[in-house]
N, C-alpha and C positions, 0 to 999 in steps of 0.2 A: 587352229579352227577345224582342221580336218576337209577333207575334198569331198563333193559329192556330184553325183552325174543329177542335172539342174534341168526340169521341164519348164521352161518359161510360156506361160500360157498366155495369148495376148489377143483371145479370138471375145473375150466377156466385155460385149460392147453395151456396157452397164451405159443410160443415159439421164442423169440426175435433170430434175425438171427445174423450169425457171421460176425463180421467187415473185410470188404477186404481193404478197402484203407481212406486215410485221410490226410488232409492238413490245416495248419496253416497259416491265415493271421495276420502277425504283424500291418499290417494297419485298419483294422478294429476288431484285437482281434475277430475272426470268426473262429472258427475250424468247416471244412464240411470233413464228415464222409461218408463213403459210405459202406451197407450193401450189403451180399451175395445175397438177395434179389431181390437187384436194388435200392431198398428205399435210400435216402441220407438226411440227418437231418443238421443241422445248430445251434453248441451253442456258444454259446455268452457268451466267457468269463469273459467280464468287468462285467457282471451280474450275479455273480453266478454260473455261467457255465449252465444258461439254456437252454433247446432245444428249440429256437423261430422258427425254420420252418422245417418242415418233407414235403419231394415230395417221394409220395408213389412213391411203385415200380412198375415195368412193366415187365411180364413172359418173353418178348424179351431182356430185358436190364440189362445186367450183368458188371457193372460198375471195369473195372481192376486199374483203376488209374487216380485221381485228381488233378485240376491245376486251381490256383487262378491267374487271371489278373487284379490287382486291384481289384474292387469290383465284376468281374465277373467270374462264375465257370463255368467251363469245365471239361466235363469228357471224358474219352477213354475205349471203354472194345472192350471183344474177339468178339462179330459181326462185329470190324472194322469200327467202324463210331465215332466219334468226337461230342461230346455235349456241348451245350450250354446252360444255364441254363434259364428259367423265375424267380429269386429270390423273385419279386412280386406277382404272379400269380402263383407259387409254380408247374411248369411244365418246362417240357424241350423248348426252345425256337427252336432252331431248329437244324438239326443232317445233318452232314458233310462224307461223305463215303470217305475211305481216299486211295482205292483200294491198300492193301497193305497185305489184311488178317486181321486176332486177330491183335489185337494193345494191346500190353504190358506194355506200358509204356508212359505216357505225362511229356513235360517239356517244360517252359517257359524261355526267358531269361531275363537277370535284369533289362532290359529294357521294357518288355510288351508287345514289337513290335513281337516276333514271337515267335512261338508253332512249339516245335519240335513231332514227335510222333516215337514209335518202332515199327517196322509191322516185321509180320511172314515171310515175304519173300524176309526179310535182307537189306530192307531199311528203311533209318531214312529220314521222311515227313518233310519240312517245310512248317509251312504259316502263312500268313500274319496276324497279326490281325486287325481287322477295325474297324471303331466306330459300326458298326450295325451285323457284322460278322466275319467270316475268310475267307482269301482265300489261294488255293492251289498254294504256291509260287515255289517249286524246290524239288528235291532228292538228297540227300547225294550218294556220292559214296555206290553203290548196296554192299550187303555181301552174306558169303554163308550161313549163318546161320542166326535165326531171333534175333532180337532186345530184351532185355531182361529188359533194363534200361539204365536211360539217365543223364546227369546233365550238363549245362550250365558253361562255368566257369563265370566267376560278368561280365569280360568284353566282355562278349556278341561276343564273335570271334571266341573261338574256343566249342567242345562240344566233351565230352566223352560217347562212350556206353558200356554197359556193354553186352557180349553175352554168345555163351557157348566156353569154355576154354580159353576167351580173354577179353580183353578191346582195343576198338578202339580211336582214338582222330582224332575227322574232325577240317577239316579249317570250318568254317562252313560260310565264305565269298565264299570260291571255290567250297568249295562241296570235298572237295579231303581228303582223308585219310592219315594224317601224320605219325602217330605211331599206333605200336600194341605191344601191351604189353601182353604176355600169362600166364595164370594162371596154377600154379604146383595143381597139380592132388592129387599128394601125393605117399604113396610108398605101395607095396602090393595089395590087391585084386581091390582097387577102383583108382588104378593106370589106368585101364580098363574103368571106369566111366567117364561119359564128367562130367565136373563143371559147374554148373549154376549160373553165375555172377549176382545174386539178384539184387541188388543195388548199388547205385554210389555216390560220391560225388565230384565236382570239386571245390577247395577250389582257393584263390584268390592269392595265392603263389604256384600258379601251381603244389600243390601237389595231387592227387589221391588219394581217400580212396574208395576201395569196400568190399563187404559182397558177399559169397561163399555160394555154396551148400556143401560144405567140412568143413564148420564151420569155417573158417578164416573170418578175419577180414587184410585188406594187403594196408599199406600204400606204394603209389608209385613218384617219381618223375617226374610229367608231361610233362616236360621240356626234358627231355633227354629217357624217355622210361622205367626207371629202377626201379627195386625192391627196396623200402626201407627197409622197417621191416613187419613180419606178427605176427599178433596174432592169436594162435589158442583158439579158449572160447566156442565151445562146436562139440562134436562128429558127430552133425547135422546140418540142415539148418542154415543162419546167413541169414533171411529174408526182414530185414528190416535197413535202416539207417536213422540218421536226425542229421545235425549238425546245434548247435546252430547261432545265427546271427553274434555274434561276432568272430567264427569259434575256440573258442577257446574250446569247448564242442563238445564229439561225442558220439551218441547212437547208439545200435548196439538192435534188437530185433532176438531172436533165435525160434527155433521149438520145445524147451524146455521149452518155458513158461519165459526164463529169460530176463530182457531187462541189460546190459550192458554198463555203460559208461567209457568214456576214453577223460583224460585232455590233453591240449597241457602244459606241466609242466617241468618245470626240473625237471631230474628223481631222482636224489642226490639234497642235501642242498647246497652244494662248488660247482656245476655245472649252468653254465651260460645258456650253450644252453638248446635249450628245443624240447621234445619228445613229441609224442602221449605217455600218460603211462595210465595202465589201472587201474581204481581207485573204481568203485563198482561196486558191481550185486545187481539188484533188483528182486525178485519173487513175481510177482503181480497176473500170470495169468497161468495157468493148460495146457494150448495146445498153440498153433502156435503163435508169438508174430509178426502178418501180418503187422501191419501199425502202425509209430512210428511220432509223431511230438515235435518240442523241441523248446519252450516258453522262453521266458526269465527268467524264474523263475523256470518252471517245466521243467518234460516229460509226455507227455500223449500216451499212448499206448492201441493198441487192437489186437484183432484177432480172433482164433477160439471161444474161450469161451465167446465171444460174450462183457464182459466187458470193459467197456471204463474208464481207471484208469490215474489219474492225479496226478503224484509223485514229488513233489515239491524236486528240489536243496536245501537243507539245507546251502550250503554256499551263494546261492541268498536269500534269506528270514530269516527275524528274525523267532528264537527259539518259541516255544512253541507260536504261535501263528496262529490266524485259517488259515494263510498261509501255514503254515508249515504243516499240518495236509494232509497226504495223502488220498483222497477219490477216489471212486469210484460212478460214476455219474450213478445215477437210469435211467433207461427210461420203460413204455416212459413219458413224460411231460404230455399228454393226455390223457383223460379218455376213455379206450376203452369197459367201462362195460356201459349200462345205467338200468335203472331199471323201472318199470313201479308198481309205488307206492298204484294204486287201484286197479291194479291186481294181484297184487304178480309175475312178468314177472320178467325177467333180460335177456337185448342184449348182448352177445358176437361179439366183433369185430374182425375179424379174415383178412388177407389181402385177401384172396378169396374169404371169404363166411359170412356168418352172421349164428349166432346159439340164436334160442330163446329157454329157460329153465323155467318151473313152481318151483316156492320154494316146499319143501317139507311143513308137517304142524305135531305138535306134540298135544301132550294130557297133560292137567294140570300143575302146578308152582312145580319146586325145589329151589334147595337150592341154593345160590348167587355162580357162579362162576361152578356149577355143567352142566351137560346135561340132557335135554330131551329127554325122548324116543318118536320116531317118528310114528306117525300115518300113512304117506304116504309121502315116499321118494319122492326127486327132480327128475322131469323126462324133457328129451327133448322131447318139442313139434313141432318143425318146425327147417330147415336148408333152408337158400336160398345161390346160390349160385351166385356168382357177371356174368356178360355180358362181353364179351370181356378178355382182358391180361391187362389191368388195375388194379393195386391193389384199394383195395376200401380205403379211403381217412377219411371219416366218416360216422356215423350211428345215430339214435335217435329213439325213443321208444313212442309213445304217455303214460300219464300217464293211460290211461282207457285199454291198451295191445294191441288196435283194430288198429294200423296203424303202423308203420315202415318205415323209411327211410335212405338210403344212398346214396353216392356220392361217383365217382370218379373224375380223373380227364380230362377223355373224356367226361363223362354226369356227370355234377355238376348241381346240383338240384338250381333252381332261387325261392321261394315259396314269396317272399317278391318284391314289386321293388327296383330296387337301389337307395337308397337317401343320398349316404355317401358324407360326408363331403368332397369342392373343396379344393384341395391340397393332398388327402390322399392317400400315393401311398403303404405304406407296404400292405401285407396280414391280415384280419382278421384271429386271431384264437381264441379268445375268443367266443362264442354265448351264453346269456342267457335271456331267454324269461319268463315274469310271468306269475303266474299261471291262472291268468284272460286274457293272451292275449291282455293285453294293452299296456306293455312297449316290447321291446326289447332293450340289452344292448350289444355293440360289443368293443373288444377291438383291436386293432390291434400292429403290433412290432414295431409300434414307440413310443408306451405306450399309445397309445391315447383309450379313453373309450370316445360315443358315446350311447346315449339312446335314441329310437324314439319310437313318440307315434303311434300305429298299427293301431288306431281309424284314424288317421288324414294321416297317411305314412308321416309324416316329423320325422324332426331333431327334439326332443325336448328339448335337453340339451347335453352340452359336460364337461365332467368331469375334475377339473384342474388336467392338464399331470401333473404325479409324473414320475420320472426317474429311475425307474425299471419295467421290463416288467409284467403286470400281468398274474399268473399263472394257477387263477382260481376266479370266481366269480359268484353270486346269487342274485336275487329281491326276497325280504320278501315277502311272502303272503299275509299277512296283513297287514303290514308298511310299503310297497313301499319302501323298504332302499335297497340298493345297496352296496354291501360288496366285498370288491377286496380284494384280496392277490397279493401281487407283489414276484417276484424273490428274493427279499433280505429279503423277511419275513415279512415285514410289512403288516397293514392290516386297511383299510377305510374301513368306513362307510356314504355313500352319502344318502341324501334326494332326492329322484325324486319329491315329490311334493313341498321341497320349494327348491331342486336346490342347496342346501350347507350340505358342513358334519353335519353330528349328531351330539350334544352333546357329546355323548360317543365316537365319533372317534376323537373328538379334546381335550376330559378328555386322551385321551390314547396315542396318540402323544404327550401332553404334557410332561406324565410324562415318557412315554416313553415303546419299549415291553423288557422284562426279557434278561436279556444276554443268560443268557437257550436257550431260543425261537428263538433269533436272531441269534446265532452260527450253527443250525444244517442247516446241506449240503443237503437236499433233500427239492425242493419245495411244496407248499401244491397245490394236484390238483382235488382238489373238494370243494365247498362249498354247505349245504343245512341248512335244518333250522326245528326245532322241532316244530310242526302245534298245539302242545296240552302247549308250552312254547314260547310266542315271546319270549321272554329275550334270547332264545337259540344259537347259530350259532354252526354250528357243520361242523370242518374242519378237514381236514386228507392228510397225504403224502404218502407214500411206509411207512411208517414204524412207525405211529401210528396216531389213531384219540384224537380228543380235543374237547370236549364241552364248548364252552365260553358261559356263564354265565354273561351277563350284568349285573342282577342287586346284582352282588358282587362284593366286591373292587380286583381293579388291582393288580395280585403279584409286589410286592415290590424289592429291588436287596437284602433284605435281607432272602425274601423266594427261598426254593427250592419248583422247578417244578417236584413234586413226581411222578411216576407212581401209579396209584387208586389205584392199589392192594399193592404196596410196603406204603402209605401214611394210608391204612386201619390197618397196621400191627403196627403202633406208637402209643405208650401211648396217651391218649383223650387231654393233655396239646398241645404235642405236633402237634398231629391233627390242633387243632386250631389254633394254631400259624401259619400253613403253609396252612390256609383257603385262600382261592383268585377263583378268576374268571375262571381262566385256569383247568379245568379239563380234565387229557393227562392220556391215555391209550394207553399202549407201549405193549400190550401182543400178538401182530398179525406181520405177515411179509409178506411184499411185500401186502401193499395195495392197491387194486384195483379201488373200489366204496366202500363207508360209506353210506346210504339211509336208511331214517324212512318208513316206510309202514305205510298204514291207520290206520291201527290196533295199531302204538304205537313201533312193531318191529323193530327193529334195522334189516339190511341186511349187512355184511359184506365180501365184497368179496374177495378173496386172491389167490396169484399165488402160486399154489400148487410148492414145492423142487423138480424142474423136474432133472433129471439127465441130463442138458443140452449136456454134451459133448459125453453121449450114443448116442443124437439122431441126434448130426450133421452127416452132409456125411462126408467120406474119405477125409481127409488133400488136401487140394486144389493141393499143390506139387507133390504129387504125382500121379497126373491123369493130370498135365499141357501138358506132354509132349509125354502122348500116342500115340500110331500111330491109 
């Protein structure tokens, strides 16, 4: 693998924001996320579960609740206006004032045609939706209390909300209020307490399920007004609901970090009918369990602690297979370190500001695996800080330290003309540029890779579409080879000067990559390349880098993919037997940037074990409802 003297940078106290809301599309397998931020991210399940689009956030835009119409996203938060999404152009398309107050809650109905919304001032908005917008179609009978939450029932007629100490059902043809259904308090001090009806669900057998600020869980009969059964499942909020499609699954997320399911089942073996009964708890996540959605397979869940965890049904998915495997999806997808290789520079991207850092520098060689004592610590040299309420978008680093740039998404930087390809309509999020300035490579979410020459500004080659989104990718310096990493792991090597894979990328599809390699859940999101080894490539995830070694043979399915330091520790037989290409170093977390410096340095940057949940604000609940 070769030695290198190793900067481990551990000062980028990157702090990922906590998840307020989130929705699942079954038609396009899309879950859109929405942070405390404003930012809203886009994975794509069928692949991975990659993040293909991030729309940074914006200091005004406090995103309360998501709603998928077909392929279009819509958002609602507490400024009271209605969004629209650009999914191409990765910005809001345009924002709808719905004069009702905070808007708490969006819901569409199964039909597509209309958006309900909850306003603070106790009415429920409808409108219309159109091919190019929405319009403002009617109000629901007024209430005296605000909107808390909504849900359609399938046939699109009627619509229940969820408020404080009730549940309402409209006509939602007439606008009139049929039933009110009141929610028990409970008994003793918080008998005094209003309840705040979280969530709702209108199931298609007119039954009722809502989620409590009193920790119930309370099925109702929609048809007639009446109380079914309640579950009580924890002492605190019950924040969150999501039931499955085929309505026969319900998930319940709490303020306890627990997420909760409940089958429609016979609750006995001799018993025909069948009940909501409540069948596991899951403890995925340390604080508020805010946004719940439920896959046909899994549940994915988030909230304060900012984690976004995908808990597979074990009765939907075979045993012991990478299905079954609960993870937790890293973000973010992108590289928010860059590094300026002839200066010893590193950018921090931050969504307000940008921070530039000089590496520190040490004195003389130790021992393999030991520390250096340092001659002159890491210091910050410069903070800029972004224009406007726009969060910044991206950032780049010249390699010589003397220039810097970023984008948002009111002033997105154009430094190139447009010469992209007719027909291309996803967003770019790939960019990489060689080090000569002659090619540029982009890749975009429809997996399409794109390489033009800078000398000429045209198109000068398009890469054959592979059907996973690439994650990250590099032009050699001196070989012109074009090396992608896609979403499911795999990993080309193109020729820009003759226009077809390398040898070595079509030796290695051949025989194929390690089951090792192909199994792990975290994308690779950096590639670069050793200037004193072509044969090098040197790729990295959140949670370890790899030096690929071309000119050693492929591991085989009979080798294991060792960690260096655990494969250093085996008798010299066995060393060699487990000799291959793949050299994986697993001794770092949460990787950042992996970068050689001139000098032959390794730069290794990492998200320092922030105490995340010290440093969110006060539990959203309770400051909703202050005066």
């Amino acid at each position: 693998m070769g030695e290198f003297k190793v900067h481990r940078v551990r000062f980028f106290d990157y702090m990922p924001s906590a998840i307020r809301a989130m929705v699942f599309s079954t038609r396009t397998e899309r879950l859109a996320l929405a942070r405390a931020d404003g930012a809203l991210e886009i994975f794509n399940f069928s692949d991975n579960y990659f993040q293909e689009k991030v729309l940074p956030g914006h200091d005004g835009r406090a995103v309360e609740a998501l709603c998928w119409v077909g392929p279009r996203l819509f958002s609602a938060g507490l400024n009271g206006e209605i969004t629209e999404y650009d999914l191409e152009n990765l910005r809001p398309r345009y924002t709808v004032e719905a004069y009702g107050g905070p808007i708490w809650t969006i819901s569409v109905n199964s039909q597509g045609t209309l958006l309900a919304v909850g306003c603070e001032d106790g009415t429920v908005k409808m409108f219309e939706v159109l091919k190019e917008r929405i319009q403002f179609q009617r109000n629901l009978d007024r209430q005296k209390g605000r909107i808390i939450s909504l849900s359609w029932h399938p046939s699109g007629t009627l619509i229940a909300a969820g408020m404080m100490d009730m549940i309402r059902i409209f006509d939602a043809e007439t606008g009139r209020a049929t039933h009110r259904l009141l929610v028990d308090r409970g008994a003793g001090a918080s008998k005094s307490k209003e309840v705040v009806v979280w969530s709702i669900a209108f199931l298609s057998d007119h039954t009722i399920i809502s989620s409590d600020s009193a920790g119930k869980v309370q099925i109702w009969d929609g048809l007639n007004g009446t109380l079914i059964r309640t579950h009580l499942i924890t002492k605190w909020d019950v924040l969150a609901l999501s039931v499955s499609q085929d309505e026969s699954s319900l998930v319940a997320g709490t303020s306890e970090g627990t997420v909760v399911q409940f089958q429609f089942i016979s609750s006995t073996v001799d018993r025909l009918d069948k009940d909501w009964v409540r069948t596991r708890t899951f403890k995925n996540h340390s604080h508020d369990v805010r946004a719940l959605a439920h896959t046909e397979t899994a549940v994915v869940s988030g909230g304060m602690d900012t984690q976004l965890v995908v808990r597979p049904l074990l009765d939907k998915v075979e045993k012991n297979t990478r299905e079954s495997a609960m993870r937790k999806v890293s973000f973010p997808h992108v590289s928010l370190v860059c590094c300026a290789k002839k200066a010893g520079l590193l950018l921090f991207q931050f969504p307000d500001h940008l921070e530039l850092w000089r590496l520190g520098e040490s004195d003389g060689y130790g021992k393999l695996g030991g520390s250096l004592p340092v001659k002159r610590g890491q210091r910050e040299t410069d903070q800029l800080k972004r224009k406007g309420e726009d969060h910044i978008c991206c950032s780049a680093l010249s390699p010589c330290g003397g220039w810097l740039a970023y984008s948002t998404n009111a002033k997105s930087l154009n430094p190139v003309p447009c010469v992209c390809s007719p027909g291309c309509r996803q967003p770019v999020h790939q960019l990489s540029a060689s080090d000569n300035g002659k090619w540029l490579a982009t890749a975009n979410t429809d997996c399409e890779v794109h390489v033009y020459n800078l000398d000429k500004l045209k198109l000068h080659c398009t890469v054959p579409v592979y059907g996973s989104c690439p994650t990250a990718m590099a032009i050699h310096p001196t070989t012109s080879n074009l090396v992608v990493v896609h979403a499911d792991q795999q990993i080309f090597e193109y020729s820009l000067v003759k226009k077809e894979y390398t040898e070595w990328s079509r030796r290695l599809q051949k025989q194929g990559l390690h089951s090792m390699w192909l199994e792990r859940d975290t994308p690779i999101t950096h590639v670069t390349f050793n200037p004193k080894n072509p044969a090098h490539i040197i790729v990295h995830d959140m949670f370890m880098f790899c030096i690929i070694d071309k000119s050693l043979p492929l591991p085989e399915a009979k080798n294991v993919l060792y960690n260096q330091m655990a494969l250093r520790s085996l008798p010299e037989p066995d060393r060699v037997l487990h000799s291959h290409g793949f050299k994986i170093c697993k001794d770092f977390q949460h990787l950042l940037c992996v970068s050689l410096l001139e000098d032959h340095s390794l730069v290794v940057v990492e998200r320092p074990l922030l105490d995340i949940v010290s440093q969110l604000p006060a539990p959203v609940r309770q400051k909703k409802f202050a005066t």
